[in-house]
DSSP file (Angstrom, degrees, kcal/mol; ACC not computed):
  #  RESIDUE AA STRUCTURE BP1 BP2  ACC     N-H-->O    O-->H-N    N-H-->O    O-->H-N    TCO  KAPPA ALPHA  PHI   PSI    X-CA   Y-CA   Z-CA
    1    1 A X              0   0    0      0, 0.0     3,-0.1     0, 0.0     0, 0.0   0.000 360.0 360.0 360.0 130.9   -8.5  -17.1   -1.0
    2    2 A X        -     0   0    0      1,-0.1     2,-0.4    73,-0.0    73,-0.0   0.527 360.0-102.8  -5.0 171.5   -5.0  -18.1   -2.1
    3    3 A X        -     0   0    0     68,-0.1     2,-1.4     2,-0.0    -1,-0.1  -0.896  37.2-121.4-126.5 143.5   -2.9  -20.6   -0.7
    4    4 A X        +     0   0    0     -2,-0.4     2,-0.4    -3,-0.1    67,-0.1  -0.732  49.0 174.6-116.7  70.0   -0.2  -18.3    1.4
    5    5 A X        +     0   0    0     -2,-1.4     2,-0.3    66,-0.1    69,-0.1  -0.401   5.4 155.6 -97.3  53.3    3.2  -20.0   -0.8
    6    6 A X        -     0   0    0     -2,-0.4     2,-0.7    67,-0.0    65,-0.1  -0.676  38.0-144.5 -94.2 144.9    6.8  -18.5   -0.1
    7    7 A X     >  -     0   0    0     -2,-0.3     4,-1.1    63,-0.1   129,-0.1  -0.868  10.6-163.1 -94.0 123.0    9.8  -19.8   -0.5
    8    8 A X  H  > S+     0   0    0     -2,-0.7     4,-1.8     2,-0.3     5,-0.2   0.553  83.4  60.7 -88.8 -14.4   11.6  -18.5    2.1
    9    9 A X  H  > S+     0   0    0      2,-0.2     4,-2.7     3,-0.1     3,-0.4   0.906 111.4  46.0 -46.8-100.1   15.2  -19.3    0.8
   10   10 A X  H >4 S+     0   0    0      2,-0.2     3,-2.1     1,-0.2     5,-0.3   0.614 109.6  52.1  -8.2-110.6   14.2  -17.1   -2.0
   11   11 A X  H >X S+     0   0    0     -4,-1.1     4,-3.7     1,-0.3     3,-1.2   0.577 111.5  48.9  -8.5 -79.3   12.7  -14.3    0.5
   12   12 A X  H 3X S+     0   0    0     -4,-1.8     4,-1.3    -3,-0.4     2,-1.0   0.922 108.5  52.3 -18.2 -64.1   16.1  -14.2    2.6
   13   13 A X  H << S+     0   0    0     -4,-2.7    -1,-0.3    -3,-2.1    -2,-0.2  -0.111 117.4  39.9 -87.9  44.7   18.4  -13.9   -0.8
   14   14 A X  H <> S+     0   0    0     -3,-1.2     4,-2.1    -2,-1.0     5,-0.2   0.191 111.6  56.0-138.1 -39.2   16.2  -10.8   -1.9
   15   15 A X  H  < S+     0   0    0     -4,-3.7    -2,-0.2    -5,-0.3    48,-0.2   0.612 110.1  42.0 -46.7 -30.3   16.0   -9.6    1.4
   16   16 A X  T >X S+     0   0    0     -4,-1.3     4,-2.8    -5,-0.2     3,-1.4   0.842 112.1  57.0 -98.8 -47.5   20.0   -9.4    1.8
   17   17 A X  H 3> S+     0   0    0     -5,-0.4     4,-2.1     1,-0.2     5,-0.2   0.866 107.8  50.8 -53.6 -30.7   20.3   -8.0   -1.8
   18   18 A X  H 3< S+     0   0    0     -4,-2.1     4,-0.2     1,-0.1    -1,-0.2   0.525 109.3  48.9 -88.2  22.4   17.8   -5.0   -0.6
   19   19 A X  H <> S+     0   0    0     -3,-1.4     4,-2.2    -5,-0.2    -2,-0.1   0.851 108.7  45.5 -79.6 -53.8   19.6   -4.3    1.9
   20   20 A X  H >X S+     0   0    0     -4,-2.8     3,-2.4     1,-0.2     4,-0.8   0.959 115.3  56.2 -64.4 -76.3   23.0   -4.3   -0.2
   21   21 A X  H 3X S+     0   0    0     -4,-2.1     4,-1.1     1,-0.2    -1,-0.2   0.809 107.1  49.3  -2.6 -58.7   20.6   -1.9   -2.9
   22   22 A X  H 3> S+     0   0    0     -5,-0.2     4,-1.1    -4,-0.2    -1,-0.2   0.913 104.6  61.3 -62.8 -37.5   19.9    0.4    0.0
   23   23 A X  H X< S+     0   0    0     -3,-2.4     3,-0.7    -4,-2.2    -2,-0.2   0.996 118.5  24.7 -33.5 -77.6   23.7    0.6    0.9
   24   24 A X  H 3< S+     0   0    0     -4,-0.8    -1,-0.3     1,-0.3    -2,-0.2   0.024 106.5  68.7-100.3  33.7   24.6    2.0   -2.1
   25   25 A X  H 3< S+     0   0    0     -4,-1.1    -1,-0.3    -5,-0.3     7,-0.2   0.660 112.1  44.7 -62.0 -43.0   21.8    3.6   -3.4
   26   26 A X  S << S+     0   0    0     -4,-1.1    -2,-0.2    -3,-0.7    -3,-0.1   0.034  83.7 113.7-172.8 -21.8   22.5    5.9   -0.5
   27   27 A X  S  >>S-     0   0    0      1,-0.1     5,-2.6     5,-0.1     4,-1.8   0.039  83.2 -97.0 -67.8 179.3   26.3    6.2   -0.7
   28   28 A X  I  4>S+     0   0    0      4,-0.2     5,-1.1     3,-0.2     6,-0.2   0.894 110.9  53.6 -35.1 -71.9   27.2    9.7   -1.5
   29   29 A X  I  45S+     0   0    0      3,-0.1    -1,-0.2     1,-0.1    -3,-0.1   0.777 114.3  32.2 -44.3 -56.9   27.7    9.6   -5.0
   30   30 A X  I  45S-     0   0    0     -6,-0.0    -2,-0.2     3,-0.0    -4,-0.1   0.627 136.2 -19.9-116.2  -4.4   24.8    8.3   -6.2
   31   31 A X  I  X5S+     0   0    0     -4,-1.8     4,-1.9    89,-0.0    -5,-0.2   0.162 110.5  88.4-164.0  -4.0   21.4    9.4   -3.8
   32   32 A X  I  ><S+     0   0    0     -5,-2.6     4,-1.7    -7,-0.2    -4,-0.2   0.886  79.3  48.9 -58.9 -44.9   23.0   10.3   -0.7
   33   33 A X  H  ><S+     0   0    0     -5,-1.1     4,-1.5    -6,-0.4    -1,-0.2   0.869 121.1  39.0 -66.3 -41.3   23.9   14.0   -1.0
   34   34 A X  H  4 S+     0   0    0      2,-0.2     4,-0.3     1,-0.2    -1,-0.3   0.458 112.6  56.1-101.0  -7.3   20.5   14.9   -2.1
   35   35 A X  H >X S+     0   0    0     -4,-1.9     4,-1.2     2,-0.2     3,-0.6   0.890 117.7  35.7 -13.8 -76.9   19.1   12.2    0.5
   36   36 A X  H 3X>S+     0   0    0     -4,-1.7     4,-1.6     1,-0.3     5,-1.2   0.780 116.9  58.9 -93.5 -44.4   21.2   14.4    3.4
   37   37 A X  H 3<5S+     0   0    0     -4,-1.5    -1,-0.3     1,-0.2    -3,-0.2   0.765 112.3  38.2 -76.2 -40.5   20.2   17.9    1.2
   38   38 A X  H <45S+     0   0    0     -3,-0.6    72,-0.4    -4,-0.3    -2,-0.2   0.723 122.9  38.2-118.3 -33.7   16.3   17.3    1.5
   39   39 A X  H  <5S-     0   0    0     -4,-1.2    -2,-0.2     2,-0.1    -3,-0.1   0.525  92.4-127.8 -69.2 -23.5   16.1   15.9    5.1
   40   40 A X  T  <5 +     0   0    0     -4,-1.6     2,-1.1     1,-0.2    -3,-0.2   0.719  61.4 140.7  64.4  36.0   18.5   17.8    6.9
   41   41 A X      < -     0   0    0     -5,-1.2    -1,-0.2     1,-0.1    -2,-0.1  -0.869  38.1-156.6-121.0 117.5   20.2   14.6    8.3
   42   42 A X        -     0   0    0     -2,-1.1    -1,-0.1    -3,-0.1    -6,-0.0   0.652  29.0-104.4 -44.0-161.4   24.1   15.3    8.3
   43   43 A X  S    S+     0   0    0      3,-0.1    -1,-0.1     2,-0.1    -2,-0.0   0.545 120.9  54.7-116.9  -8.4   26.6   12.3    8.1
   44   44 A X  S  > S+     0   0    0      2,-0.1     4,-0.9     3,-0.1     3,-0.5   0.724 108.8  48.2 -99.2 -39.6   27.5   12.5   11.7
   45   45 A X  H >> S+     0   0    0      1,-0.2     4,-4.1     2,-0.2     3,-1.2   0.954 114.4  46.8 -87.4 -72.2   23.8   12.3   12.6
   46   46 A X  H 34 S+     0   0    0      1,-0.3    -1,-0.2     2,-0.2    -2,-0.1   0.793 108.3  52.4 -36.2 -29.5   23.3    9.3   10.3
   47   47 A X  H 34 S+     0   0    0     -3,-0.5     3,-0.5     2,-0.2    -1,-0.3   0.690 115.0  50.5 -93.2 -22.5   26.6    7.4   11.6
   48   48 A X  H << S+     0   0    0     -3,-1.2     3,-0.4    -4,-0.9    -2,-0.2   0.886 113.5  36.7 -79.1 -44.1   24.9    8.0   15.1
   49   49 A X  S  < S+     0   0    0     -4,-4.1    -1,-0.2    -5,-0.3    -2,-0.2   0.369  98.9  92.1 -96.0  24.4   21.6    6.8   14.7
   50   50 A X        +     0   0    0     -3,-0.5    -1,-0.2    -5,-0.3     5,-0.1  -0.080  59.2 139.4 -89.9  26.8   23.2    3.9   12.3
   51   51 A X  S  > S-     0   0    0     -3,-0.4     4,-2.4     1,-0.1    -3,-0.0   0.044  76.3 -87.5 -78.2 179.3   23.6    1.3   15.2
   52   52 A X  H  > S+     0   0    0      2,-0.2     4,-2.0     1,-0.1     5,-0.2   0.914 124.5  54.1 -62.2 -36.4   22.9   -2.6   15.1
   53   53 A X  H  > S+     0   0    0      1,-0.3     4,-2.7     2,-0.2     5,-0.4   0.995 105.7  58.7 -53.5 -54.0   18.6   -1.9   16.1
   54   54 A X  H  > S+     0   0    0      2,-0.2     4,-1.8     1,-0.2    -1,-0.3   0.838 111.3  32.9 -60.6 -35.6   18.8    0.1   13.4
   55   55 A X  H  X S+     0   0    0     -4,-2.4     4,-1.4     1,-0.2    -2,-0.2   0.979 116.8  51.5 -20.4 -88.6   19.9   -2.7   11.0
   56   56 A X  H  X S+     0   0    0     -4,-2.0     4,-2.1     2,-0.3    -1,-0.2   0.638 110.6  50.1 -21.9 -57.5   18.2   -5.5   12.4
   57   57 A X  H  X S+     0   0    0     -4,-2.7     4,-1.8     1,-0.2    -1,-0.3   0.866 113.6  46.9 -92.4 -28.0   14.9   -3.5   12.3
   58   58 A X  H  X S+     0   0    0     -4,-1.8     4,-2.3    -5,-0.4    -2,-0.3   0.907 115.4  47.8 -43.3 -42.6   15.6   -2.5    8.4
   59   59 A X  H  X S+     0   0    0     -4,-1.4     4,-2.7     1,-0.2    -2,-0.2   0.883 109.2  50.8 -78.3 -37.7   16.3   -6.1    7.9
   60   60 A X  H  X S+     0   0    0     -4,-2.1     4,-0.9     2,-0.2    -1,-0.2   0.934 115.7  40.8 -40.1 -65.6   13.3   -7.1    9.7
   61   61 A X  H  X S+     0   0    0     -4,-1.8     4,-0.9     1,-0.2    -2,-0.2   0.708 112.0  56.7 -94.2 -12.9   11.0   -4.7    7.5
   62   62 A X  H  X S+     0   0    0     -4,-2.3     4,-1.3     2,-0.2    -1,-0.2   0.953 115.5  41.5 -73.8 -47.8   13.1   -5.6    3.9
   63   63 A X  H  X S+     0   0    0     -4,-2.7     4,-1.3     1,-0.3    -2,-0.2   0.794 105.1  55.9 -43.8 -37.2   12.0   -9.3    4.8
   64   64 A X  H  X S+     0   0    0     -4,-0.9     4,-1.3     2,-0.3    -1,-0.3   0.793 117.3  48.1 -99.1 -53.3    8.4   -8.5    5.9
   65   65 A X  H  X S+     0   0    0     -4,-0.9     4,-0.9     1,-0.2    -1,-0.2   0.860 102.8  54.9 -60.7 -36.9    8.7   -7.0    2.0
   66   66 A X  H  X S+     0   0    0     -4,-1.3     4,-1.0     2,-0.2    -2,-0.3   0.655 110.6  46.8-103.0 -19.5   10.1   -9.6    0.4
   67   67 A X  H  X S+     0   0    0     -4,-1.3     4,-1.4     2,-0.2     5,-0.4   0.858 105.7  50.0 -58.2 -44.4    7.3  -12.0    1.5
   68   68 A X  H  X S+     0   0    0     -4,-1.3     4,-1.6     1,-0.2    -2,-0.2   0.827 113.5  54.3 -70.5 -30.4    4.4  -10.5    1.0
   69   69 A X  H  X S+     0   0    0     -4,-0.9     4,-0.9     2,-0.2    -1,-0.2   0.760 106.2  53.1 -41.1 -54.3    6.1   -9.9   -2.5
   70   70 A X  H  X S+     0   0    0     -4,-1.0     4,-1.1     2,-0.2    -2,-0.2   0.499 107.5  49.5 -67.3 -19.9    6.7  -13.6   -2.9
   71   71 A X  H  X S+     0   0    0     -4,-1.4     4,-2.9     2,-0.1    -2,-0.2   0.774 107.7  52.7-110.4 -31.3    3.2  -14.4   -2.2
   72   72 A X  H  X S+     0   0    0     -4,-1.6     4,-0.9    -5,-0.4    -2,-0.2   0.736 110.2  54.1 -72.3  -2.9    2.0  -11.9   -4.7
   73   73 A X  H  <>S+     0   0    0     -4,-0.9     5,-1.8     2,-0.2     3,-0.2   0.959 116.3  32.9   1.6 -89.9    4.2  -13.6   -7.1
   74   74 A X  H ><5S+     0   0    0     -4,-1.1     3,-3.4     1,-0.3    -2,-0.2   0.832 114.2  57.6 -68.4 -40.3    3.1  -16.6   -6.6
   75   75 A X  H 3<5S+     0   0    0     -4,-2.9    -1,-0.3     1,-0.3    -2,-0.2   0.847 109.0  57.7 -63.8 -33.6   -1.0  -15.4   -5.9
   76   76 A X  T 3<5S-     0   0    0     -4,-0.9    -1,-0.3    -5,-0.2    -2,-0.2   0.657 106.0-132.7 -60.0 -25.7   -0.5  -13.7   -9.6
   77   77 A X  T < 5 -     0   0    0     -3,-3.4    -3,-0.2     1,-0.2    -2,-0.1   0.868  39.8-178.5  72.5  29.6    0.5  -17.2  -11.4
   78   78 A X      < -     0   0    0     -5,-1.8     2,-0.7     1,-0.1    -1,-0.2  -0.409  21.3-144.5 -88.4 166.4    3.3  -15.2  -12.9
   79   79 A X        -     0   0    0     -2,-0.1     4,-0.5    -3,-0.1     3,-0.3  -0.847  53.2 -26.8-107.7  98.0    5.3  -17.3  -15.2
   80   80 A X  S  > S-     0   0    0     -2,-0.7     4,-0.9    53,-0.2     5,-0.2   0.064  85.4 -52.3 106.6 127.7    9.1  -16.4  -15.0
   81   81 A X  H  > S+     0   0    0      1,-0.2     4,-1.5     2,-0.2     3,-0.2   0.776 128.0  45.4 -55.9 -28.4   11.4  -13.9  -14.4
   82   82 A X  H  > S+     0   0    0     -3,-0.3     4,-3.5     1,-0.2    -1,-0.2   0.833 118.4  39.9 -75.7 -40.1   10.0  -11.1  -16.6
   83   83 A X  H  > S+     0   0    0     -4,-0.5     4,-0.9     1,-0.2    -1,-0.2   0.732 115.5  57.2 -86.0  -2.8    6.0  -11.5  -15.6
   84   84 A X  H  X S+     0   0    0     -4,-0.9     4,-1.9    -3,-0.2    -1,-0.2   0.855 106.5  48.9-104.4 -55.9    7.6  -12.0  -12.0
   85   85 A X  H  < S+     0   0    0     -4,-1.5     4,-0.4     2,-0.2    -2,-0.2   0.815 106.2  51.8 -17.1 -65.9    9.2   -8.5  -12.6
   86   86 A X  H >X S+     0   0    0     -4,-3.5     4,-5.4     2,-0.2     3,-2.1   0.965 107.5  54.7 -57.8 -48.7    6.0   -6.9  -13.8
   87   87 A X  H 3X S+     0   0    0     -4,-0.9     4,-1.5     1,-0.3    -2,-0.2   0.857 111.6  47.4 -44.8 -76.7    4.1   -8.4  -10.2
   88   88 A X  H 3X S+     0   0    0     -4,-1.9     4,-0.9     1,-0.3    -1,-0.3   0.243 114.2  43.3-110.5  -8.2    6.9   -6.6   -8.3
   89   89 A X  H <>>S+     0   0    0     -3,-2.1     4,-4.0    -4,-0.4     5,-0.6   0.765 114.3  52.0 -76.1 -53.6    6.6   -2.8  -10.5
   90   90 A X  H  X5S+     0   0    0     -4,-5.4     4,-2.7     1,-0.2    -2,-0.2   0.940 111.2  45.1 -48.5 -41.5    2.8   -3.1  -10.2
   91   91 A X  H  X>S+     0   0    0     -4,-1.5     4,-2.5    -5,-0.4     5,-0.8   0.998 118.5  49.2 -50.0 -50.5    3.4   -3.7   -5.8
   92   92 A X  I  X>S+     0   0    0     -4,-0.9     5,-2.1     1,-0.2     6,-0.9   0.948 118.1  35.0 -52.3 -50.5    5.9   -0.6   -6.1
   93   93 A X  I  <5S+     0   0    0     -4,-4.0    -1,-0.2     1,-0.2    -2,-0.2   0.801 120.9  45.5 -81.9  -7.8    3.7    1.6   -8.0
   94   94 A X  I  <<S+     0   0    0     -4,-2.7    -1,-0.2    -5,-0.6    -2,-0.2   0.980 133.0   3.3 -60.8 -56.9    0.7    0.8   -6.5
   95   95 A X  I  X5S+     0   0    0     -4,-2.5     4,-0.7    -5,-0.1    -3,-0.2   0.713 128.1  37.2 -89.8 -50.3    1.6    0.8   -3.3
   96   96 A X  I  X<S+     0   0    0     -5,-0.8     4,-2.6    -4,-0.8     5,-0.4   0.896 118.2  48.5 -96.2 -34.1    5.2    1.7   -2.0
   97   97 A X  H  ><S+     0   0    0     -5,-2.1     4,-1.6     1,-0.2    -1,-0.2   0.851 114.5  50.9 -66.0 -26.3    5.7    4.8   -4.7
   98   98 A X  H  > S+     0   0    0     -6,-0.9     4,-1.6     2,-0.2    -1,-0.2   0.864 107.4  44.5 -82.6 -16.7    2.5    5.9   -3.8
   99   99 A X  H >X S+     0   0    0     -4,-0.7     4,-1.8     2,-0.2     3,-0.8   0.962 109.2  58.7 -80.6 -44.3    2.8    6.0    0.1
  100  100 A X  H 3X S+     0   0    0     -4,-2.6     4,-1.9     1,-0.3     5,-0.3   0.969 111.7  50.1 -68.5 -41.7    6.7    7.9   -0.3
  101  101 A X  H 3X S+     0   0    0     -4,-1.6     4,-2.5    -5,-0.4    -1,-0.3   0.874 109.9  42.0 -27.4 -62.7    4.3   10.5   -2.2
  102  102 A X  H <X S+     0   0    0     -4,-1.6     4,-2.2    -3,-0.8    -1,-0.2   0.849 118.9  47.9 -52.8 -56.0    1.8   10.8    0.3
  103  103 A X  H  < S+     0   0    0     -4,-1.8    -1,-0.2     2,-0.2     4,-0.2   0.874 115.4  43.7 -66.7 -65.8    4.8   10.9    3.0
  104  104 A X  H ><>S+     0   0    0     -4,-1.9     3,-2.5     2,-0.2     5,-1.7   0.946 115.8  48.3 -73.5 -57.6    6.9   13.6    1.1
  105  105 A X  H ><5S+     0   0    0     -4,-2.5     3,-1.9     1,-0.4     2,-0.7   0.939 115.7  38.4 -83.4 -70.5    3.7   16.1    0.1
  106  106 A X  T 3<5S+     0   0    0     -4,-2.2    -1,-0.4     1,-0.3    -2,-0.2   0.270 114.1  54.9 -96.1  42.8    2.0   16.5    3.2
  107  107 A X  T < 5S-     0   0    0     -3,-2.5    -1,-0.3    -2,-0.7    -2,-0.2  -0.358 106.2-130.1-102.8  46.6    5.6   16.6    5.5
  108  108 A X  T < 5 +     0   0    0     -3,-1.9    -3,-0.2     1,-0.1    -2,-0.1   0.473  52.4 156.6  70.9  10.8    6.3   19.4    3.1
  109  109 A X      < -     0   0    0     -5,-1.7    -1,-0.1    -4,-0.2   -70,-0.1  -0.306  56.2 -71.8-118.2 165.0   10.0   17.9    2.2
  110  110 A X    >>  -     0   0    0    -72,-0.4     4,-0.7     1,-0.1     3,-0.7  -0.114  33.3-129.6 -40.8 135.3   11.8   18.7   -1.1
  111  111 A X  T 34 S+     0   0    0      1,-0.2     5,-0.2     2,-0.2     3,-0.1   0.813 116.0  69.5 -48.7 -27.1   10.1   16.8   -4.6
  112  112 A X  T >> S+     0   0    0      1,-0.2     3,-1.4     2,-0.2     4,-0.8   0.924  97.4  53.3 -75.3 -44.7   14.2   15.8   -4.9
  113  113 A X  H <> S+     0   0    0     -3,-0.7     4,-2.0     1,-0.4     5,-0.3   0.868  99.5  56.1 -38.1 -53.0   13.1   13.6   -1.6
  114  114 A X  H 3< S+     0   0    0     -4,-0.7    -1,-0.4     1,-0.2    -2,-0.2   0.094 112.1  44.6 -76.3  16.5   10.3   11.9   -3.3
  115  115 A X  H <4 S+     0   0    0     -3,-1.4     4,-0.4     3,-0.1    -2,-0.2  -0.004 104.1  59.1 -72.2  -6.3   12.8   10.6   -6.1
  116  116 A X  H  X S+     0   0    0     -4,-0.8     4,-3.5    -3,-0.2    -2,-0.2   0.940 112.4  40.1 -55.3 -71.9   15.2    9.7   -3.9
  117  117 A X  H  X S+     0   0    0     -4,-2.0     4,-3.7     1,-0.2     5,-0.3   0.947 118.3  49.0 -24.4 -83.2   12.5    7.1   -2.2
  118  118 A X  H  > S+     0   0    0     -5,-0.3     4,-1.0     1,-0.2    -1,-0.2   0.719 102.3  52.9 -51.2 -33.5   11.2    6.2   -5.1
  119  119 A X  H  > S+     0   0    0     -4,-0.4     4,-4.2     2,-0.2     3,-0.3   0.941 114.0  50.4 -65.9 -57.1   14.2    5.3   -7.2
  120  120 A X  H  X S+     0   0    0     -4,-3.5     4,-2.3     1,-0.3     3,-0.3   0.870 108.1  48.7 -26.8 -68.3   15.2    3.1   -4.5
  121  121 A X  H  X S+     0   0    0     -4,-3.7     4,-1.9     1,-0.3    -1,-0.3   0.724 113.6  46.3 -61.3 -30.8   12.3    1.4   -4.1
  122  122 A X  H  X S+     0   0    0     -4,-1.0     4,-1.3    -5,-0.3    -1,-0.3   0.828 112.6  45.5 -73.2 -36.4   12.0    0.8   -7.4
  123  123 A X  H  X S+     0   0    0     -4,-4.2     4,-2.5    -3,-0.3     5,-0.4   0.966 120.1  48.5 -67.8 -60.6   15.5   -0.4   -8.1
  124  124 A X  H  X S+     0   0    0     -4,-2.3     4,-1.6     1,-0.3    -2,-0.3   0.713 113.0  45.4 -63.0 -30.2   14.8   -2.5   -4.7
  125  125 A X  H  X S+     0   0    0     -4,-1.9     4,-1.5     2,-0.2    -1,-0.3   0.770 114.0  45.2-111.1 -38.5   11.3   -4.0   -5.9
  126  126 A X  H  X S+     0   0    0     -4,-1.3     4,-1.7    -5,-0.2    -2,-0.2   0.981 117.5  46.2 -71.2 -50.1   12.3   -5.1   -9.6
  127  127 A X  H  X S+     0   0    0     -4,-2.5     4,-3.6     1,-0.2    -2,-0.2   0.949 114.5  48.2 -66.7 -50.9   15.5   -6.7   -8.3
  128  128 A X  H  X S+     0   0    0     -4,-1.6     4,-2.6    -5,-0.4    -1,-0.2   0.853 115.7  44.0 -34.4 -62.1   13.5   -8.4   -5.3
  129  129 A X  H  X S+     0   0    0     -4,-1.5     4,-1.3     2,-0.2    -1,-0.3   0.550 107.9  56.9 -60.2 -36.9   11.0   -9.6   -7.7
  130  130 A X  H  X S+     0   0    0     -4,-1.7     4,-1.8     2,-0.1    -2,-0.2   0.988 114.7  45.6 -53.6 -70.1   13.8  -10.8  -10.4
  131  131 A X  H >< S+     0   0    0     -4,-3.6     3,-2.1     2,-0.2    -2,-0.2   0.905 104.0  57.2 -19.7-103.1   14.9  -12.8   -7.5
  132  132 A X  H 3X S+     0   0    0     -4,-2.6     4,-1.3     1,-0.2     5,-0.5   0.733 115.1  38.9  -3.5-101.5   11.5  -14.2   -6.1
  133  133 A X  H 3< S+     0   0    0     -4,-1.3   -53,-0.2     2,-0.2     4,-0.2   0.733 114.7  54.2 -54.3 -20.3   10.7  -16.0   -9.6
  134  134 A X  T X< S+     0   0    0     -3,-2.1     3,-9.9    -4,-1.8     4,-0.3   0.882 119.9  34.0 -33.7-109.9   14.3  -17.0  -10.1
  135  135 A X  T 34 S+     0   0    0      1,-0.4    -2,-0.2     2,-0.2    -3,-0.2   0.536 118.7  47.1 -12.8 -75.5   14.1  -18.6   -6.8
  136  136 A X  T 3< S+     0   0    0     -4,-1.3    -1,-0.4     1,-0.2    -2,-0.2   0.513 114.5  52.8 -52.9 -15.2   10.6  -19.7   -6.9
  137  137 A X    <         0   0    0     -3,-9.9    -1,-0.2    -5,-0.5    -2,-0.2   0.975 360.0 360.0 -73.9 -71.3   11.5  -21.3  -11.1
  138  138 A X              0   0    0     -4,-0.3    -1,-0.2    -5,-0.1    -2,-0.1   0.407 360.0 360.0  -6.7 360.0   14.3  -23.2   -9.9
């Protein structure tokens, strides 16, 4: 088995950037409305249940992402920001585009949900992953 090799710098500064991703992926404008449209979850309801736990335990599970990312990175040999890239589409669509599938179709919820999810994750998992081999070149 692999040798278990993040850099944890690196992990942090991907971690705060999906955070920022999630911000504004989320704003209004650009995934929010259809976010709020497919969920039923208002803006008043969202600013309520938007408290510090709730950060903290986002920031917690973006980290928890951005390792396990960093060590398939690394477990991959990829060479580079670009092949570093690829590692971190292959996690999404392997794994995290396929669970918000699973998750949307059998709670029933809008397909516009399941592109919500996905987009995110995807915007959030390339960037992460740019990061990571950045970090990890350096």
């Amino acid at each position: 088995m692999p040798v278990w090799t993040v850099d944890y710098v690196g992990v942090l500064i991907a971690a705060v950037a999906a955070m920022i991703i999630g911000f504004v992926w989320y704003l209004p404008a650009i995934a929010g409305r259809t976010w709020s449209a497919a969920t039923g979850i208002t803006a008043e309801k969202m600013k309520a249940n938007m408290g510090i736990s709730t950060l903290v335990a986002g920031f917690v599970m973006v980290l928890l992402q951005a390792t396990v990312l960093s060590a398939a990175i690394t477990w991959s040999g990829a060479n580079g920001i670009g092949e570093g890239v690829v590692v971190g589409l292959i996690v999404w669509l392997g794994l995290i585009v396929t669970t918000a599938g699973m998750n949307v179709l059998y709670e029933a919820r809008p397909a516009s949900l399941y592109w919500v999810y996905g987009g995110n994750s995807l915007v959030t998992f390339a960037v992460m992953a740019a990061i990571l081999s950045w970090w990890g070149a350096r």
